[in-house]
N, CA, C, O and CB atoms as a CASP TS submission, in Angstrom:
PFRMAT TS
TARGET T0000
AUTHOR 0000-0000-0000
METHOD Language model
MODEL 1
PARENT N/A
ATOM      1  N   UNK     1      17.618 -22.549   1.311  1.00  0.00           N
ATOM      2  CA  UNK     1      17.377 -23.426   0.159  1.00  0.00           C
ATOM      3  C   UNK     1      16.865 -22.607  -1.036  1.00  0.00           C
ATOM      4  O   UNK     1      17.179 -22.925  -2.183  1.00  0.00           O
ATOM      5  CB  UNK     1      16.357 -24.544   0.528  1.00  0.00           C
ATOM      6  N   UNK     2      15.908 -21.331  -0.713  1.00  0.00           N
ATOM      7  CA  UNK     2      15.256 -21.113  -1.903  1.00  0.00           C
ATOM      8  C   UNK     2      16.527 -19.867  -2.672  1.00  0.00           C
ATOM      9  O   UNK     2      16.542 -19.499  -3.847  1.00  0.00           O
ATOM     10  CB  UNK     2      13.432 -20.489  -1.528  1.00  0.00           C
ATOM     11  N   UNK     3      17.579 -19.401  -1.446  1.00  0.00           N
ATOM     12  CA  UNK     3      17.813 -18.503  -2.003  1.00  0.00           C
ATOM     13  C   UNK     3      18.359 -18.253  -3.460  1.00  0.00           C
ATOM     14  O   UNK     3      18.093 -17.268  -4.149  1.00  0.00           O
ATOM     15  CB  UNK     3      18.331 -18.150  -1.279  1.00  0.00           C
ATOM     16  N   UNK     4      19.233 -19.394  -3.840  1.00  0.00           N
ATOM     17  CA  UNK     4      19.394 -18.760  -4.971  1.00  0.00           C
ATOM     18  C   UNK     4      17.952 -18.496  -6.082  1.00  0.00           C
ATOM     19  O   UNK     4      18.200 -17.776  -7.050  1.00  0.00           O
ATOM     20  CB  UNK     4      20.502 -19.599  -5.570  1.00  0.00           C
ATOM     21  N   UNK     5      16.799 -18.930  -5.992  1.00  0.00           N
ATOM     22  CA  UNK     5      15.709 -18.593  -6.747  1.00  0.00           C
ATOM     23  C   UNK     5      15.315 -17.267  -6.206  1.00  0.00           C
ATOM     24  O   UNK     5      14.500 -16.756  -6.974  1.00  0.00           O
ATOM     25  CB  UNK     5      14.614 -19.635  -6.704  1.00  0.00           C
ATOM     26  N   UNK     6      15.589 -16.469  -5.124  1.00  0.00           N
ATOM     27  CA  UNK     6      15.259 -15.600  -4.748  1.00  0.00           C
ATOM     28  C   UNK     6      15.694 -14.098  -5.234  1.00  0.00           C
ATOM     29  O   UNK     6      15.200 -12.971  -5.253  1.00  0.00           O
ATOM     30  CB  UNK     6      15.411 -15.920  -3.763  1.00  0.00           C
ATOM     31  N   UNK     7      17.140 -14.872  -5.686  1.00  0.00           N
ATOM     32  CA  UNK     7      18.628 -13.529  -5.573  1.00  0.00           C
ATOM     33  C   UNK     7      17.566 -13.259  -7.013  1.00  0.00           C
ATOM     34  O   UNK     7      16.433 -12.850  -6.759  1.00  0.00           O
ATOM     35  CB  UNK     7      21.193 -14.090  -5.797  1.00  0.00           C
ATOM     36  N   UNK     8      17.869 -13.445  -8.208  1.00  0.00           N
ATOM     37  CA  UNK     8      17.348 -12.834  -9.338  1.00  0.00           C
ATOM     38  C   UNK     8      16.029 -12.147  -9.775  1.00  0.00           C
ATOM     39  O   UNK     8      15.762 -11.716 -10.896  1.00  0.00           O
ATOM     40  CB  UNK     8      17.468 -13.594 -10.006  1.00  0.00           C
ATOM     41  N   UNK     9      15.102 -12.131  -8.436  1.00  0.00           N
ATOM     42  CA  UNK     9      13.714 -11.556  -8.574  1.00  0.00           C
ATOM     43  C   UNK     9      14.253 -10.163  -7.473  1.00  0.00           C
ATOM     44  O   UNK     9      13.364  -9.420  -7.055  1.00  0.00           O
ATOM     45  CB  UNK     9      12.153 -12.830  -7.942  1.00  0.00           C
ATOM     46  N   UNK    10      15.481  -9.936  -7.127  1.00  0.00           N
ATOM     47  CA  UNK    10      15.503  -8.518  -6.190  1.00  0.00           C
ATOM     48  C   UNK    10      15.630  -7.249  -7.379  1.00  0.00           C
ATOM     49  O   UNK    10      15.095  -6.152  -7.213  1.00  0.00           O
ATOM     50  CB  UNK    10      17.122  -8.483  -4.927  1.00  0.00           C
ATOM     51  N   UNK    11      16.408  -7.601  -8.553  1.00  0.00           N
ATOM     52  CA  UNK    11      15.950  -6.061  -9.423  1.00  0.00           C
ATOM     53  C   UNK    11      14.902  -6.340 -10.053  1.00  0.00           C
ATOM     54  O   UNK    11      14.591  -5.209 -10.427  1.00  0.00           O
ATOM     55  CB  UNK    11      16.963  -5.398 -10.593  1.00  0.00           C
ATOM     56  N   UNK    12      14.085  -7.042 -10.469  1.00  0.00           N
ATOM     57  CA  UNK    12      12.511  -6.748 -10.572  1.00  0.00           C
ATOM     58  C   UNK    12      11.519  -6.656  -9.423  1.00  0.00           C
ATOM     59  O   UNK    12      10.350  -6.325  -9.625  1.00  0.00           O
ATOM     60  CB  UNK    12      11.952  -7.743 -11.338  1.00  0.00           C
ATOM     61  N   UNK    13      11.979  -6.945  -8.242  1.00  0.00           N
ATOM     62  CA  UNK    13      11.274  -6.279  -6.841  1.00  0.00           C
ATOM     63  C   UNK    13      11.462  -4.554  -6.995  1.00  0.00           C
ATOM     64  O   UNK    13      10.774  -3.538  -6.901  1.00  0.00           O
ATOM     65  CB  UNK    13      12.242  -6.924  -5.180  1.00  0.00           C
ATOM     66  N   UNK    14      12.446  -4.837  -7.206  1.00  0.00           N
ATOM     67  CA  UNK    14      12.890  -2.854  -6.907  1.00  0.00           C
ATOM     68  C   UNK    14      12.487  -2.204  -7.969  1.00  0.00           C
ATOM     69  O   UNK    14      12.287  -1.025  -7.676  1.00  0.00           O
ATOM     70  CB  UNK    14      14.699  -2.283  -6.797  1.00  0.00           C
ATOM     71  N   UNK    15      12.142  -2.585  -9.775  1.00  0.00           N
ATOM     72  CA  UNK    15      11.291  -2.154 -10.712  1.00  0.00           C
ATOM     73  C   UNK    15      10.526  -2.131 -10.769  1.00  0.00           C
ATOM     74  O   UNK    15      10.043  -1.322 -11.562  1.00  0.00           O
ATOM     75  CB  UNK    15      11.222  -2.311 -11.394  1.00  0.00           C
ATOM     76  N   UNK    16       9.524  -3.119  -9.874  1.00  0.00           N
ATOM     77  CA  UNK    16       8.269  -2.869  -9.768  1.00  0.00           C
ATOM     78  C   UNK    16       7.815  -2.411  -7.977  1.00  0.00           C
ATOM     79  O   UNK    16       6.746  -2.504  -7.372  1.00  0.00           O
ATOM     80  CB  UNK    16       7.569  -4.258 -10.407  1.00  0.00           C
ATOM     81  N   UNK    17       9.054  -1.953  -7.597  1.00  0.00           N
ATOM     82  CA  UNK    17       8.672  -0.690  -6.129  1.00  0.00           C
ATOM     83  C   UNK    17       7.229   0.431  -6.336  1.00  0.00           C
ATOM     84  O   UNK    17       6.288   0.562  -5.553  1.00  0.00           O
ATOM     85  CB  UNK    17      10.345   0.702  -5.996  1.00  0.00           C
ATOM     86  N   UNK    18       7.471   1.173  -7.724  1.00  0.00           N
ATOM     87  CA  UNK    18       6.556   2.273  -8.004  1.00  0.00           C
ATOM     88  C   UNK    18       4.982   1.173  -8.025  1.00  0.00           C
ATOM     89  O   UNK    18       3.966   1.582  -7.463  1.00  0.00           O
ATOM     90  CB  UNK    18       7.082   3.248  -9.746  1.00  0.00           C
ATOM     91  N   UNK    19       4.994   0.454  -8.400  1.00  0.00           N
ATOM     92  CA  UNK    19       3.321  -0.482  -8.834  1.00  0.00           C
ATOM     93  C   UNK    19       2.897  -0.721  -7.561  1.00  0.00           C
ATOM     94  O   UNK    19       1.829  -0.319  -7.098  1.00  0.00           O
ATOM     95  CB  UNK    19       3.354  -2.232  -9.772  1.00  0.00           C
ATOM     96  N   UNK    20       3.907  -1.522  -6.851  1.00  0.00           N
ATOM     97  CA  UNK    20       3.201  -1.890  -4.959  1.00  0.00           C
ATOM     98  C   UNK    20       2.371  -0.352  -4.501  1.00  0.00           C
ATOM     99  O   UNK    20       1.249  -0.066  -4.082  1.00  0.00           O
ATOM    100  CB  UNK    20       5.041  -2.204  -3.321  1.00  0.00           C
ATOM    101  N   UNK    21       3.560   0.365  -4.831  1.00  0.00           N
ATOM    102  CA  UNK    21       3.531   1.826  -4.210  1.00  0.00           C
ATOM    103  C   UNK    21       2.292   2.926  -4.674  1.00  0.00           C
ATOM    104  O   UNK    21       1.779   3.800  -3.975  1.00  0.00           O
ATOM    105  CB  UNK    21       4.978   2.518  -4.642  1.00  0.00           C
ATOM    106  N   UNK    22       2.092   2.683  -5.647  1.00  0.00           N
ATOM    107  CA  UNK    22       0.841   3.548  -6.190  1.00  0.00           C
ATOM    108  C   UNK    22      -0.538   3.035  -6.049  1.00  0.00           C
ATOM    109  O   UNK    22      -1.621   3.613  -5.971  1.00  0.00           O
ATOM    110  CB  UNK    22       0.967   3.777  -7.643  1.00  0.00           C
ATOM    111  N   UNK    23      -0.167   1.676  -6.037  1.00  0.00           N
ATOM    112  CA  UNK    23      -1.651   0.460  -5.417  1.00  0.00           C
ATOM    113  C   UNK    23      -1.603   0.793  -4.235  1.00  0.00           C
ATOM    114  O   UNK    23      -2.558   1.567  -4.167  1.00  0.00           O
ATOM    115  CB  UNK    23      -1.563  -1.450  -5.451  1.00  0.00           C
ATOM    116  N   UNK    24      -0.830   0.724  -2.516  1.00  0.00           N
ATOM    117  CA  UNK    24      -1.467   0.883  -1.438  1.00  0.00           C
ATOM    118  C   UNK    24      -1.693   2.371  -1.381  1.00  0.00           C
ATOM    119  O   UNK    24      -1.923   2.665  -0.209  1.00  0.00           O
ATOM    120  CB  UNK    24      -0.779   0.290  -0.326  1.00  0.00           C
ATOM    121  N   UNK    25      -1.727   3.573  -2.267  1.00  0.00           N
ATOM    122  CA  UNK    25      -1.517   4.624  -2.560  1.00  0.00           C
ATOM    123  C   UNK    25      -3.468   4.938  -3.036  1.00  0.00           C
ATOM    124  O   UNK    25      -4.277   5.740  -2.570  1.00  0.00           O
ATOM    125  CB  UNK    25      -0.105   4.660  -3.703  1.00  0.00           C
ATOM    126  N   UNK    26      -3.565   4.155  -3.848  1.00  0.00           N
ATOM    127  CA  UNK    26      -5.168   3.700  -4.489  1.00  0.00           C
ATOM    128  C   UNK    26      -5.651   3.482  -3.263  1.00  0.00           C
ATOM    129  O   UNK    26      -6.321   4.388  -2.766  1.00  0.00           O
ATOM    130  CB  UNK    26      -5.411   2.234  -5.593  1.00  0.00           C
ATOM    131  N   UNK    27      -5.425   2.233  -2.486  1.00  0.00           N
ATOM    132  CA  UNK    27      -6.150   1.482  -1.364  1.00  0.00           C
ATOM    133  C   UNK    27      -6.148   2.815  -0.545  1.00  0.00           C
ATOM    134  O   UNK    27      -7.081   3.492  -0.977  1.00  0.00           O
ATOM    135  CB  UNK    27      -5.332  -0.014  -0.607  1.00  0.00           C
ATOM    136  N   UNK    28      -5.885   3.080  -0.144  1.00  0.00           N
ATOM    137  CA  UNK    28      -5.376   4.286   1.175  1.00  0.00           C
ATOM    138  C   UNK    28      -6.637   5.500   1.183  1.00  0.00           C
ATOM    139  O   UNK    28      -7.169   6.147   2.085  1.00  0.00           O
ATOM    140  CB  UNK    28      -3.478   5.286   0.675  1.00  0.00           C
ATOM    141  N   UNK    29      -6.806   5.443  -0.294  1.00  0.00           N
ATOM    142  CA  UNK    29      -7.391   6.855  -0.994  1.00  0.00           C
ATOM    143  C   UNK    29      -9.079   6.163  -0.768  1.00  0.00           C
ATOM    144  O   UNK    29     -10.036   6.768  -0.285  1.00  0.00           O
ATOM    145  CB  UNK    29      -6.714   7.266  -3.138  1.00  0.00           C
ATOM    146  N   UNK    30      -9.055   4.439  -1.388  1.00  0.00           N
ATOM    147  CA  UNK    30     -10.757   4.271  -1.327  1.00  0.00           C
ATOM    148  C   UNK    30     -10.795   4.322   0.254  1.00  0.00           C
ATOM    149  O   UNK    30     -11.704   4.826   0.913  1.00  0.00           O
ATOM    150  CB  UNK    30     -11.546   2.581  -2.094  1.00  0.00           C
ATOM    151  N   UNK    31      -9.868   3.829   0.659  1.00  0.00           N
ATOM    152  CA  UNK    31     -10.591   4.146   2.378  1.00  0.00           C
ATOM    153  C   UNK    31     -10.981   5.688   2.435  1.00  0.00           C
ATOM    154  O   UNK    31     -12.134   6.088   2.596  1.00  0.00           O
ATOM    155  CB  UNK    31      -9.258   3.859   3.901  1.00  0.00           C
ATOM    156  N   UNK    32      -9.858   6.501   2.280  1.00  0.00           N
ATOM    157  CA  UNK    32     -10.261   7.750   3.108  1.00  0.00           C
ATOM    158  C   UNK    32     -11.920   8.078   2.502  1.00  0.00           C
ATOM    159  O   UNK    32     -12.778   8.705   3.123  1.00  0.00           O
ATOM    160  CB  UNK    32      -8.993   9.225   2.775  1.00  0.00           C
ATOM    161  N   UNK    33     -12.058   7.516   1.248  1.00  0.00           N
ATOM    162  CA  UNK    33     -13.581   7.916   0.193  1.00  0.00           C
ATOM    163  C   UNK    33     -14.464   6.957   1.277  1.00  0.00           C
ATOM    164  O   UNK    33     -15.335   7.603   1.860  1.00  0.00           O
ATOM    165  CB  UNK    33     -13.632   7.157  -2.047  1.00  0.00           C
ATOM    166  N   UNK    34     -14.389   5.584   1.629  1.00  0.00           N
ATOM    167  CA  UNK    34     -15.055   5.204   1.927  1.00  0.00           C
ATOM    168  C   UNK    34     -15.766   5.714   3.369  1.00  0.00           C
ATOM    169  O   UNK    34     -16.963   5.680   3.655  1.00  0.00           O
ATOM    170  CB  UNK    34     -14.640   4.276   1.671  1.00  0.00           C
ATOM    171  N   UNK    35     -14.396   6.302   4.358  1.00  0.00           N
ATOM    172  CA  UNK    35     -14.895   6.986   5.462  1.00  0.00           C
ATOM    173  C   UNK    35     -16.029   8.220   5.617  1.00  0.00           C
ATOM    174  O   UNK    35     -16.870   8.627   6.419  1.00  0.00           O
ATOM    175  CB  UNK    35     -13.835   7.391   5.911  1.00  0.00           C
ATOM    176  N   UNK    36     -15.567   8.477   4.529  1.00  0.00           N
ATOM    177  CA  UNK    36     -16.089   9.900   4.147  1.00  0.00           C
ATOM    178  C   UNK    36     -17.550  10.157   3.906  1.00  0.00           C
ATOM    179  O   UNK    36     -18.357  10.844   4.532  1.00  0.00           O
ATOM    180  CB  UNK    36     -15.453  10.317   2.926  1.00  0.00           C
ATOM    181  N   UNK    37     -17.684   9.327   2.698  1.00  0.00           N
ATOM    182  CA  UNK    37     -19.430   8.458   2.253  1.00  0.00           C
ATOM    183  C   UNK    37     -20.357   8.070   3.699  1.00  0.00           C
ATOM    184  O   UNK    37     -21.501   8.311   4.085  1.00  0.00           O
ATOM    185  CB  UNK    37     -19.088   6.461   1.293  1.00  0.00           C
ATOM    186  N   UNK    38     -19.251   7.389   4.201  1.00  0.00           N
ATOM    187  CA  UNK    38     -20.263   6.999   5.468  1.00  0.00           C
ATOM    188  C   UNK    38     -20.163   7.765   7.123  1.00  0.00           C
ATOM    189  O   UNK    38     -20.946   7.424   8.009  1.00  0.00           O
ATOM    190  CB  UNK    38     -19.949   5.313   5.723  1.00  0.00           C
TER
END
């Protein structure tokens, strides 16, 4: 049902690939800081 609302958000999924990607990239990094601290 939803797909056709779906089909037109796949090339702005894939333009915004690098943003997901550099955020769990951030997250990843305060952990390793947070392990570290404690």
């Amino acid at each position: 049902m939803g797909w056709p609302m779906t089909y037109p958000r796949f090339p702005t999924l894939a333009t915004s690939a690098p943003v997901w990607l550099i955020g769990s990239i951030i997250l990843l990094a305060m952990m390793i800081v947070i392990q570290l601290t404690h």
